[in-house]
C-alpha positions as CSV (number, residue, x, y, z in Angstrom):
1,X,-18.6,41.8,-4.1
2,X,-14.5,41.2,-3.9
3,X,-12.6,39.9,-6.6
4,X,-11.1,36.3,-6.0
5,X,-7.6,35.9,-4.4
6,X,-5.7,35.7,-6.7
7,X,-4.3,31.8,-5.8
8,X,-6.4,28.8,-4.8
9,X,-6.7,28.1,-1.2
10,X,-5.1,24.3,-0.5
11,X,-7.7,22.3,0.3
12,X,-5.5,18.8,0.4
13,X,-5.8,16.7,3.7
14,X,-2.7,16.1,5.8
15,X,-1.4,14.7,8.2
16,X,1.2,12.5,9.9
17,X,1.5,8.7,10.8
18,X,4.2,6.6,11.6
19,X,4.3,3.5,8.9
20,X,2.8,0.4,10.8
21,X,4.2,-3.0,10.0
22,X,1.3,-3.6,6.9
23,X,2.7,-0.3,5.3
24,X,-0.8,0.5,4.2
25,X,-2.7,3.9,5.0
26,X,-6.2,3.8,5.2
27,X,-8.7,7.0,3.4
28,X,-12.1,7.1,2.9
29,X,-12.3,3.2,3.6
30,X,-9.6,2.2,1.0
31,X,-5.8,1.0,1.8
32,X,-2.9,2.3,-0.1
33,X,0.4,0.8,0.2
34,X,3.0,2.9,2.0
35,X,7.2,1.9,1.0
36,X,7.9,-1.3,3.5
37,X,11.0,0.1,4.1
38,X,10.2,2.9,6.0
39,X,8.2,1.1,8.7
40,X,8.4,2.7,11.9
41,X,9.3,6.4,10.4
42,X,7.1,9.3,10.5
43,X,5.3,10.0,7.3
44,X,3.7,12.8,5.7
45,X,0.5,11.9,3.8
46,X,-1.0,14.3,1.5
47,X,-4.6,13.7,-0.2
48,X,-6.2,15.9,-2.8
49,X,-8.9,15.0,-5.6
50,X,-6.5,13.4,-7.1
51,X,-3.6,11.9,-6.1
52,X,-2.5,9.9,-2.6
53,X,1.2,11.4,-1.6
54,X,3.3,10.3,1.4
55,X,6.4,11.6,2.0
56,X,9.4,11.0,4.7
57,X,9.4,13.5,7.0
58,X,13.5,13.3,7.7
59,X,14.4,12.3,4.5
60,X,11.9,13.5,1.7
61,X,11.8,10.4,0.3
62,X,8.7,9.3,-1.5
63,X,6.4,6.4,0.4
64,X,3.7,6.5,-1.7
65,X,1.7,7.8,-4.7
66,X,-1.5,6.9,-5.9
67,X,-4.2,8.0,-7.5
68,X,-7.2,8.4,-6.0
69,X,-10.0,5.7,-5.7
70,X,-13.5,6.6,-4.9
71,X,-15.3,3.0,-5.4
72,X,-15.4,1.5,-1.7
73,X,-13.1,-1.2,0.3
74,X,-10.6,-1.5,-2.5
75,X,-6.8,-2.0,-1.8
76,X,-4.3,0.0,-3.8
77,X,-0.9,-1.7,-3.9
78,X,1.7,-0.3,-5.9
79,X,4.4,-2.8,-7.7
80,X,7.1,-2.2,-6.4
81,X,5.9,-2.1,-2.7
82,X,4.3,-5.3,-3.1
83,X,7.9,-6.9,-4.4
84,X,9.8,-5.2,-1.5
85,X,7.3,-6.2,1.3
86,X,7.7,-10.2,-0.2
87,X,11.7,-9.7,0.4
88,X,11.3,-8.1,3.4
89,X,9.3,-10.6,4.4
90,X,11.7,-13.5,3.1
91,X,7.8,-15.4,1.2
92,X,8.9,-17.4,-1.7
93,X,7.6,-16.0,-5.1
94,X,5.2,-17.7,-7.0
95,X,7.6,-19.6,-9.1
96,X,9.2,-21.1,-6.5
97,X,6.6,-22.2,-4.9
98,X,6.2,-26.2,-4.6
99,X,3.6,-28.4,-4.5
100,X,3.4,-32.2,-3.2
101,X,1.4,-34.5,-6.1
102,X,0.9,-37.2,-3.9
103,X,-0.2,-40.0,-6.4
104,X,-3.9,-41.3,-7.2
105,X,-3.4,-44.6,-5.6
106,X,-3.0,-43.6,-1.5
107,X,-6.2,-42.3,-2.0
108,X,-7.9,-45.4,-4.1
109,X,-6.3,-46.9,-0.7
110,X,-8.1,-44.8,1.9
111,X,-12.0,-45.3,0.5
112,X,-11.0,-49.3,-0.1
């Protein structure tokens, strides 16, 4: 028999997607969140045992990283792209948010 090479051979998954307007990537049926602001630019995504990597293919700029999930259907959102797709997308946070108490009576109204 040989001896081993002397490195490990890479066996990561790549390949390359442009970011679609829901800056998610989709792998073995889970979504992780891509940077919202680099929809519409080509991406690099990298996927070992491990980790989830994107990367910018004109810039070098990170999109994502994750670690992996293996449980089924689950949604990975990281922090930060979560905050910059709610400005990008000009939604209220959950603060701000306001409610109309309408009061008791109008409805005491309706049944009478």
């Amino acid at each position: 028999m040989r001896p081993l090479p002397g490195a490990e051979p890479d066996l990561d998954r790549r390949w390359v997607l442009r970011v679609p307007p829901d800056p998610h990537v989709r792998f073995d049926t889970n979504d992780y969140s891509l940077d919202p602001n680099l929809v519409g630019r080509r991406v690099e995504v990298r996927v070992s045992q491990r980790e989830i990597i994107g990367v910018a293919l004109n810039t070098g700029e990170l999109a994502c990283r994750h670690e992996r999930v293996f449980a089924k259907n689950r949604t990975v959102t990281a922090l930060e792209h979560a905050r910059a797709l709610r400005e990008r997308r000009g939604a209220p946070a959950v603060d701000e948010l306001i409610v109309e108490q309408r009061p008791l009576s109008v409805y005491d109204q309706l049944i009478a």
